[in-house]
N, CA and C atoms as an extended XYZ file, in Angstrom:
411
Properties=species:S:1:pos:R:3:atomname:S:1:resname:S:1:resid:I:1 pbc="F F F"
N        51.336       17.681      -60.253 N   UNK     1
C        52.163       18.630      -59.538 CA  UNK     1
C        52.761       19.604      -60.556 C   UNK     1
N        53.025       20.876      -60.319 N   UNK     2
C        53.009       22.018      -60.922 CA  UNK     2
C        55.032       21.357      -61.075 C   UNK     2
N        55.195       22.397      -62.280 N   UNK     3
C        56.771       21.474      -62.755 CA  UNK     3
C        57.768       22.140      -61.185 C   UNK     3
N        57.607       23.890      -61.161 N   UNK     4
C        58.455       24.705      -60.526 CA  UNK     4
C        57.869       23.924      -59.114 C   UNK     4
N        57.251       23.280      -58.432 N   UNK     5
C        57.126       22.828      -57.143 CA  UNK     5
C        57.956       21.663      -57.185 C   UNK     5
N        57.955       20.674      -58.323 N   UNK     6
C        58.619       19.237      -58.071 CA  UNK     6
C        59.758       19.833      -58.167 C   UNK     6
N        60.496       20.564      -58.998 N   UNK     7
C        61.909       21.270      -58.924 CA  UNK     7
C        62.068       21.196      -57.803 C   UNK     7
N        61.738       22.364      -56.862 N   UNK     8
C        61.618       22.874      -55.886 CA  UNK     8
C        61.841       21.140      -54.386 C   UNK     8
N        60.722       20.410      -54.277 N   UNK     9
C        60.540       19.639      -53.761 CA  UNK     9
C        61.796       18.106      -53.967 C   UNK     9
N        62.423       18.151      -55.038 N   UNK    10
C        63.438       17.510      -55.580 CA  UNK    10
C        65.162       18.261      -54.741 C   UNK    10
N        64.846       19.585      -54.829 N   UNK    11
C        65.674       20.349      -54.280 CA  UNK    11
C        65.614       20.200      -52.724 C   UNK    11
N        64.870       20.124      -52.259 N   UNK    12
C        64.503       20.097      -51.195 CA  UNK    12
C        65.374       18.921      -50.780 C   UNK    12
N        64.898       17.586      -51.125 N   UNK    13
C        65.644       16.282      -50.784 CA  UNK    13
C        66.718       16.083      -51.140 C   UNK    13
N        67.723       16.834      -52.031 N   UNK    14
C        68.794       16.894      -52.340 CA  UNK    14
C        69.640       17.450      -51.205 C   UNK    14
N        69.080       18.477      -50.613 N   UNK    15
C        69.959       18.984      -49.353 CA  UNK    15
C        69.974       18.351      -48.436 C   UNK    15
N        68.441       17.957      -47.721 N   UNK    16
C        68.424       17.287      -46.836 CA  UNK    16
C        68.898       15.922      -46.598 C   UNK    16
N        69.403       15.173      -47.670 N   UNK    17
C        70.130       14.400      -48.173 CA  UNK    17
C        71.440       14.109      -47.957 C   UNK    17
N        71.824       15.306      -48.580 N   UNK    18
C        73.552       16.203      -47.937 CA  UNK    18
C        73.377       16.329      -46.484 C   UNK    18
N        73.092       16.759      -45.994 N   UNK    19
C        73.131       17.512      -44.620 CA  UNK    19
C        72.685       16.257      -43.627 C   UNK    19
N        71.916       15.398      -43.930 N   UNK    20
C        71.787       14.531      -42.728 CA  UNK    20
C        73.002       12.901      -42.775 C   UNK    20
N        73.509       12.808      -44.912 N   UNK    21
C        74.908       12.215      -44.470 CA  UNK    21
C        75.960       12.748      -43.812 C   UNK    21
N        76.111       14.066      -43.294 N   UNK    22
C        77.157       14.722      -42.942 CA  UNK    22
C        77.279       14.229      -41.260 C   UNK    22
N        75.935       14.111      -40.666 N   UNK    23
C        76.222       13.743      -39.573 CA  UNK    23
C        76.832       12.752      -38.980 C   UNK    23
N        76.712       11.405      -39.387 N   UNK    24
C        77.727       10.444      -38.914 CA  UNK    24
C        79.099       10.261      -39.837 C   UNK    24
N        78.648       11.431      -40.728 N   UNK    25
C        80.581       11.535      -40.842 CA  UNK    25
C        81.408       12.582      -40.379 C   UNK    25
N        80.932       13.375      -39.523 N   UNK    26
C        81.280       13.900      -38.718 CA  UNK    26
C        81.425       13.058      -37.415 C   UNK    26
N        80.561       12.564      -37.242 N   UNK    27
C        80.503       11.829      -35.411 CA  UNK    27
C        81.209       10.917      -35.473 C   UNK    27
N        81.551       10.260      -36.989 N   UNK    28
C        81.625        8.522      -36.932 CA  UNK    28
C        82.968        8.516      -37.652 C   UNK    28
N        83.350        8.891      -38.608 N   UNK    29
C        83.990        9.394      -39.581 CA  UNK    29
C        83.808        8.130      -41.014 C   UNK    29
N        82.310        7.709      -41.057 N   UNK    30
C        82.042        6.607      -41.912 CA  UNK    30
C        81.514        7.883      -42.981 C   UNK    30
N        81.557        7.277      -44.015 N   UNK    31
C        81.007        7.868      -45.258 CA  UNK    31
C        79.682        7.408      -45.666 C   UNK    31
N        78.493        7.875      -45.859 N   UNK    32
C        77.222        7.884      -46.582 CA  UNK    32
C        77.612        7.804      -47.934 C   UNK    32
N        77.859        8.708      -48.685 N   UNK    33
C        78.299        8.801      -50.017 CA  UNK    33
C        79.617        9.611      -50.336 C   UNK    33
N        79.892        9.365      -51.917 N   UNK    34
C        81.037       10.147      -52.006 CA  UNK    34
C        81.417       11.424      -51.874 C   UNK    34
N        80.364       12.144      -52.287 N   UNK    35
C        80.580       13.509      -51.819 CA  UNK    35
C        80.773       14.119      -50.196 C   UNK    35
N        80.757       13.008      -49.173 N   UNK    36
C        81.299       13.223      -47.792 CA  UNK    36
C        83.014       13.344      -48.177 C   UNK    36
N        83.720       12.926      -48.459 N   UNK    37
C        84.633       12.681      -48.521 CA  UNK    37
C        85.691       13.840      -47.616 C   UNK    37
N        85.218       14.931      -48.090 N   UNK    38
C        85.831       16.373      -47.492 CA  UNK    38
C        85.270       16.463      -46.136 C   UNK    38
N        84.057       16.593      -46.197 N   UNK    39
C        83.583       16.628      -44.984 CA  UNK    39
C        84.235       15.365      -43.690 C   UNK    39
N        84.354       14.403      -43.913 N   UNK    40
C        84.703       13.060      -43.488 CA  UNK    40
C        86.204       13.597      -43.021 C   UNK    40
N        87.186       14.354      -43.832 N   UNK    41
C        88.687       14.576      -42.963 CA  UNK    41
C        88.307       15.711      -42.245 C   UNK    41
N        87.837       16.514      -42.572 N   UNK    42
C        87.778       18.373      -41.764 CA  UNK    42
C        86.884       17.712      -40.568 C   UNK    42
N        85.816       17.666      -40.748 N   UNK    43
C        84.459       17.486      -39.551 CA  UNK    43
C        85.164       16.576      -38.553 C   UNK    43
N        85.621       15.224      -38.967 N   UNK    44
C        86.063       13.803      -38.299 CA  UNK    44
C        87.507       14.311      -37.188 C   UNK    44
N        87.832       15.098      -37.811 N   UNK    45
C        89.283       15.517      -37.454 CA  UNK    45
C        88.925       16.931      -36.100 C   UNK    45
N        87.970       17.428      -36.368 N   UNK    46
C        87.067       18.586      -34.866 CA  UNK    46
C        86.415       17.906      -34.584 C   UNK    46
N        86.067       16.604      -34.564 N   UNK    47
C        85.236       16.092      -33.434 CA  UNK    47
C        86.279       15.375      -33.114 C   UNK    47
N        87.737       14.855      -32.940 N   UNK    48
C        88.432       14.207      -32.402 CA  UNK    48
C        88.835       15.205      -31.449 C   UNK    48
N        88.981       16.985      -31.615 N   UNK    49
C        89.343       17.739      -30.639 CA  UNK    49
C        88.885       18.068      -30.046 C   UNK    49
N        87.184       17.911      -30.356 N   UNK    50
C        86.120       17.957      -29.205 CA  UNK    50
C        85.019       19.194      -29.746 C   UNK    50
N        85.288       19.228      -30.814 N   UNK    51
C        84.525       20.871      -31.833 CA  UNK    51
C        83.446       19.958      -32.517 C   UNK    51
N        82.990       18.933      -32.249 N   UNK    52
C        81.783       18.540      -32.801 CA  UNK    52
C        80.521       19.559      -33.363 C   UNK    52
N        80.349       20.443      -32.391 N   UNK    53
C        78.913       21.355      -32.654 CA  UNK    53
C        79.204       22.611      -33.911 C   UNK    53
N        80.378       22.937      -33.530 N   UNK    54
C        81.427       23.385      -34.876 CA  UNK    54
C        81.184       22.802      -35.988 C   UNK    54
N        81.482       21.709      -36.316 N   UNK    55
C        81.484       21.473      -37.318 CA  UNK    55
C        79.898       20.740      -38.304 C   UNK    55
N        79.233       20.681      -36.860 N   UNK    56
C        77.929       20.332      -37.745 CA  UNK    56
C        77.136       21.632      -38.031 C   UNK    56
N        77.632       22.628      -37.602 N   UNK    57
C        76.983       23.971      -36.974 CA  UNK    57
C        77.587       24.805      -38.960 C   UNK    57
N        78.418       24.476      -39.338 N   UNK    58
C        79.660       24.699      -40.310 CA  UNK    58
C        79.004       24.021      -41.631 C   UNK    58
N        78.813       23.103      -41.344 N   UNK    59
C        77.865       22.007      -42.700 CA  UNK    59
C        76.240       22.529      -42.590 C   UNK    59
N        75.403       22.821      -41.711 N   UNK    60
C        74.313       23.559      -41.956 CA  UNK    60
C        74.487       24.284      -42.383 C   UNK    60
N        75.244       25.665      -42.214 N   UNK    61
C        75.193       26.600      -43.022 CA  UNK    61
C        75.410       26.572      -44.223 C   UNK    61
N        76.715       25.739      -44.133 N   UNK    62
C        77.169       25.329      -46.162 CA  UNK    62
C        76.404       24.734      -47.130 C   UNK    62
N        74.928       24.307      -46.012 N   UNK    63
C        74.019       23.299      -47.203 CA  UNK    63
C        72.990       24.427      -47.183 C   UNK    63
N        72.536       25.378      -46.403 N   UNK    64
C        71.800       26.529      -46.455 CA  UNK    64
C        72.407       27.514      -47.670 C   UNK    64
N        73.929       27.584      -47.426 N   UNK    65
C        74.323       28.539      -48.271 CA  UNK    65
C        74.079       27.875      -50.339 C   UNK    65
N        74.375       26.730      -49.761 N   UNK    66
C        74.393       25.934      -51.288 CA  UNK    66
C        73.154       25.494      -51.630 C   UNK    66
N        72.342       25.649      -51.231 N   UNK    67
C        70.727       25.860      -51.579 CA  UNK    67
C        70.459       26.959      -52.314 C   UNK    67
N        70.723       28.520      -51.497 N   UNK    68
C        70.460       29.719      -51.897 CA  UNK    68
C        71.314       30.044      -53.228 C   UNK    68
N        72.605       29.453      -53.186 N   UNK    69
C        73.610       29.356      -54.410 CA  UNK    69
C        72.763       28.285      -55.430 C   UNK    69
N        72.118       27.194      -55.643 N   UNK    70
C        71.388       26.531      -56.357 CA  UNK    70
C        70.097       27.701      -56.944 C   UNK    70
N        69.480       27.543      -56.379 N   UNK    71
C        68.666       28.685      -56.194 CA  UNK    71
C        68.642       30.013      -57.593 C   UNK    71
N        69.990       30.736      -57.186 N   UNK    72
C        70.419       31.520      -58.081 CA  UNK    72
C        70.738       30.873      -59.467 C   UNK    72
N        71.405       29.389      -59.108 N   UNK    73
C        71.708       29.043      -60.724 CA  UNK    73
C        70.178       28.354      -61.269 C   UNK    73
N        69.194       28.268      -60.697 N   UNK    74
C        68.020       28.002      -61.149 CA  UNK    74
C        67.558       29.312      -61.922 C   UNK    74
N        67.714       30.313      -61.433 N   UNK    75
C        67.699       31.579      -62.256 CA  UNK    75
C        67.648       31.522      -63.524 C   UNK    75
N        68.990       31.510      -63.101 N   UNK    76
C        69.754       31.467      -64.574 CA  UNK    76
C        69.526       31.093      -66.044 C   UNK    76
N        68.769       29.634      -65.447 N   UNK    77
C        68.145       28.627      -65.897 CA  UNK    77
C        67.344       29.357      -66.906 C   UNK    77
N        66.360       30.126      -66.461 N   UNK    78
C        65.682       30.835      -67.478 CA  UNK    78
C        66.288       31.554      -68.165 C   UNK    78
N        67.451       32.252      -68.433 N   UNK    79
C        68.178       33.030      -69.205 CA  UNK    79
C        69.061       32.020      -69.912 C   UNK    79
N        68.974       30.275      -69.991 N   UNK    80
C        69.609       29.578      -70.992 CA  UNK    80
C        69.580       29.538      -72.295 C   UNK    80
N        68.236       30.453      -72.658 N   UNK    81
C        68.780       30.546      -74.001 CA  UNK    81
C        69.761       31.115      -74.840 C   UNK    81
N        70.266       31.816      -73.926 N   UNK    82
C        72.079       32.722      -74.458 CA  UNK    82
C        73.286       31.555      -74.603 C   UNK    82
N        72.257       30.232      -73.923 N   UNK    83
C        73.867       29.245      -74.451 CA  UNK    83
C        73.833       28.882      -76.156 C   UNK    83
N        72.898       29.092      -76.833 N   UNK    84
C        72.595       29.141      -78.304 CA  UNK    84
C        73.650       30.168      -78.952 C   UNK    84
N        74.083       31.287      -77.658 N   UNK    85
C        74.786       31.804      -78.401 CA  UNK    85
C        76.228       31.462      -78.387 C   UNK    85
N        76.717       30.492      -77.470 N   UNK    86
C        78.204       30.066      -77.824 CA  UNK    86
C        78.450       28.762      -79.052 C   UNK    86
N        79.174       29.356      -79.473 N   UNK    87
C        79.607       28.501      -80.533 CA  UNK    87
C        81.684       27.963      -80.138 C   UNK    87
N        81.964       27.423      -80.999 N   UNK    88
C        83.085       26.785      -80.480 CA  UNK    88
C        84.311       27.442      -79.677 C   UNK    88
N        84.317       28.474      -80.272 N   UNK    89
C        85.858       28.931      -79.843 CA  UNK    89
C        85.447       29.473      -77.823 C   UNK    89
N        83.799       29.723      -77.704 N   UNK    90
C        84.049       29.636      -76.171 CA  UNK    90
C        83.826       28.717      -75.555 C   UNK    90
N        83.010       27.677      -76.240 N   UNK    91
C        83.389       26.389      -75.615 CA  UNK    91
C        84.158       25.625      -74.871 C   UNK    91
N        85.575       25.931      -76.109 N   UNK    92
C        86.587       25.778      -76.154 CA  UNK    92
C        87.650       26.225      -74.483 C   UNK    92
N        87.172       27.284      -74.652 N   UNK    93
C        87.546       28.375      -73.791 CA  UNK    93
C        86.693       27.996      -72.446 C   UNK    93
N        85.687       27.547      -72.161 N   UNK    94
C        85.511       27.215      -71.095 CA  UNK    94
C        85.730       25.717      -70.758 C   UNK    94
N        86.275       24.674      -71.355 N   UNK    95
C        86.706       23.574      -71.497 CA  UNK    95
C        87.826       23.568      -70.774 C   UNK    95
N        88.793       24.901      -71.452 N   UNK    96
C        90.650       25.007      -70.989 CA  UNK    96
C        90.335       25.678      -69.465 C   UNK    96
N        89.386       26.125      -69.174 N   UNK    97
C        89.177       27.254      -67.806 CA  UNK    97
C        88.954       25.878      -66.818 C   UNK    97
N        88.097       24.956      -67.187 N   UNK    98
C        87.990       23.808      -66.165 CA  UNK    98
C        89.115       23.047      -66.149 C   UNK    98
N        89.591       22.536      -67.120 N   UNK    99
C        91.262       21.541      -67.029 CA  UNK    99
C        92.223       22.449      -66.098 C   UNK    99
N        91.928       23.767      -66.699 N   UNK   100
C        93.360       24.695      -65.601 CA  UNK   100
C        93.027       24.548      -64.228 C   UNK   100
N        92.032       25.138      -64.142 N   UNK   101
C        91.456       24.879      -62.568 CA  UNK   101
C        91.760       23.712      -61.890 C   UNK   101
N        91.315       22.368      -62.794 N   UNK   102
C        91.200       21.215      -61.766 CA  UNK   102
C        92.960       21.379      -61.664 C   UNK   102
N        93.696       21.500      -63.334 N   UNK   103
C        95.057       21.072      -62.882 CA  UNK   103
C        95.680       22.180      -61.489 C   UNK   103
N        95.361       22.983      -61.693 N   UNK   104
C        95.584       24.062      -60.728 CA  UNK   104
C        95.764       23.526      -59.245 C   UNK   104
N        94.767       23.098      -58.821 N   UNK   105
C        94.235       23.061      -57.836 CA  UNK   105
C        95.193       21.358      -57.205 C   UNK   105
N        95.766       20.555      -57.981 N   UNK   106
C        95.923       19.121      -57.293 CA  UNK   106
C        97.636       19.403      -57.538 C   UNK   106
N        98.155       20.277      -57.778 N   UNK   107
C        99.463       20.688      -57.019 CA  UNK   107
C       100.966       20.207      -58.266 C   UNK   107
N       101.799       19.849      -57.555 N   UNK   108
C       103.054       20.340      -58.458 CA  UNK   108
C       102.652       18.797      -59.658 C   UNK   108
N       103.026       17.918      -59.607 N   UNK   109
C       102.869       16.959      -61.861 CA  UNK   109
C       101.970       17.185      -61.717 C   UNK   109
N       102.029       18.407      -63.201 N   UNK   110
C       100.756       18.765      -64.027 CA  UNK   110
C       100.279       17.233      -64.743 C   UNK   110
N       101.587       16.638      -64.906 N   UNK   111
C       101.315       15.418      -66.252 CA  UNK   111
C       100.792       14.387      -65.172 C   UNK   111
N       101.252       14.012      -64.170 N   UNK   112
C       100.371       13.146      -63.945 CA  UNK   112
C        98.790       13.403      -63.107 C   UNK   112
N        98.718       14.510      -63.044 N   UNK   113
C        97.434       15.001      -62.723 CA  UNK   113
C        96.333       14.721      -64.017 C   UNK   113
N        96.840       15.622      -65.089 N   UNK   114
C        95.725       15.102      -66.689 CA  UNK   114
C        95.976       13.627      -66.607 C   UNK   114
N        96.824       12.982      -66.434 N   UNK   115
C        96.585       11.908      -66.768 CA  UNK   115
C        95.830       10.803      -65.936 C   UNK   115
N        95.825       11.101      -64.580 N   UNK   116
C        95.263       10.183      -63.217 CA  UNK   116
C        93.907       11.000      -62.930 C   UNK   116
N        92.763       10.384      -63.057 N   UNK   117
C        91.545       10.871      -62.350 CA  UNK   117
C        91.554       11.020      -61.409 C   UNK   117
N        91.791        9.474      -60.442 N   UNK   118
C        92.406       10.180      -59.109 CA  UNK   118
C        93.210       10.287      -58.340 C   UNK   118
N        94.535       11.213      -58.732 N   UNK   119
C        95.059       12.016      -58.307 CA  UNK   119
C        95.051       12.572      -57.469 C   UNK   119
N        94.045       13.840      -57.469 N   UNK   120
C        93.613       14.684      -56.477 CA  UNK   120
C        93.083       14.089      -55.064 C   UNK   120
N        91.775       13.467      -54.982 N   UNK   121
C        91.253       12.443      -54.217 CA  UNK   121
C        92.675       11.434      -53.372 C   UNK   121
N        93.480       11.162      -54.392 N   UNK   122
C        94.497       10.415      -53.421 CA  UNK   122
C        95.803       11.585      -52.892 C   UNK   122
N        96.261       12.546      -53.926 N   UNK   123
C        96.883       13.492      -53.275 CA  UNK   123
C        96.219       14.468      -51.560 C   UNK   123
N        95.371       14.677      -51.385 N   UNK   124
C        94.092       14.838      -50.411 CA  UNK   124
C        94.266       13.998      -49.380 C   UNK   124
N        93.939       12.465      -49.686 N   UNK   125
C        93.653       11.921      -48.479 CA  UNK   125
C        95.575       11.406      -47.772 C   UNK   125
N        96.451       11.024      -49.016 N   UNK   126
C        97.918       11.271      -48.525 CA  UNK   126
C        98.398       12.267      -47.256 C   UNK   126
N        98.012       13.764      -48.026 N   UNK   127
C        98.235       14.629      -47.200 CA  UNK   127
C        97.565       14.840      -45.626 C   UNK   127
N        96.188       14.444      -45.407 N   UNK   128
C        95.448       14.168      -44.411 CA  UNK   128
C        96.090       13.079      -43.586 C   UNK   128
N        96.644       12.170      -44.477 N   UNK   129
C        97.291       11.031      -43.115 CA  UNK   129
C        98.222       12.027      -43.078 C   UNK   129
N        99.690       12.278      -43.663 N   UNK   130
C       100.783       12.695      -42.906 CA  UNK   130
C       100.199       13.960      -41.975 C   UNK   130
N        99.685       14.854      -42.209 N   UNK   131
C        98.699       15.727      -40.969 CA  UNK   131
C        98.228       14.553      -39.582 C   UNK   131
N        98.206       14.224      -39.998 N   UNK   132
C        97.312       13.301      -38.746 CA  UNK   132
C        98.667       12.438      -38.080 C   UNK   132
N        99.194       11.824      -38.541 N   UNK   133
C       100.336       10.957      -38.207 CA  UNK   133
C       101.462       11.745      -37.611 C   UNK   133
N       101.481       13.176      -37.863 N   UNK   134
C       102.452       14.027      -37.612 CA  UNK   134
C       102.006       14.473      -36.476 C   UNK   134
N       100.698       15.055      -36.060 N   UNK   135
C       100.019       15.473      -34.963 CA  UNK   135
C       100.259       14.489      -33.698 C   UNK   135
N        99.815       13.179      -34.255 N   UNK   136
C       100.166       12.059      -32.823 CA  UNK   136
C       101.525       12.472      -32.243 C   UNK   136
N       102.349       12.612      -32.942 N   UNK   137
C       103.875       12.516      -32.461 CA  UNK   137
C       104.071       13.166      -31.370 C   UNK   137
């Protein structure tokens, strides 16, 4: 098999992969793998209001869109030889761009965010119960 087809064909099962665990965690709200996790509160949470087709309708596209986004970074792929051209100090620099981000993103203790892996993952699903527990009321 030609290399750019098994790529290709590897890619292939990677989505379809994604996209068909999404369904019973949407319907069911059970998890296939970890990367449901998001999908599992948003999807689980419109099919309790009755938006089921919504939200599977919502995850096709996002695995269509993240194909065509793969896709592009396969591109890229061929233009890797410009990573020869970073040497430390942007390394560096893209090292501090990912720590800011993640810290960014999982909310007010910075310190115990660097310090807890998961943090975020439990800050997330915290907030999803009191959403949910608050809604019953």
């Amino acid at each position: 098999m030609n290399q750019v087809y098994g790529i290709a064909f590897l890619m292939v099962i990677n989505v379809a992969c994604s996209y068909s665990n999404s369904i019973p965690t949407i319907l069911l709200g059970v998890l296939g793998t970890s990367s449901a996790v998001l999908t599992a509160i948003d999807g689980y949470a419109l099919h309790k209001k009755g938006e089921s087709g919504l939200a599977l309708i919502v995850t096709y596209f996002s695995s269509i869109f993240g194909q065509f986004l793969s896709i592009f970074f396969e591109m890229v792929i061929l233009l890797s030889g410009l990573t020869y051209l970073f040497l430390a100090p942007e390394l560096s620099a893209l090292y501090f761009l990912g720590c800011t981000a993640i810290i960014s993103i999982t909310g007010d203790n910075i310190l115990r965010v660097a310090l807890d892996r998961n943090s975020l993952v439990s800050q997330q699903s915290s907030n999803w119960r009191m959403q949910n527990s608050f809604s019953s009321v």
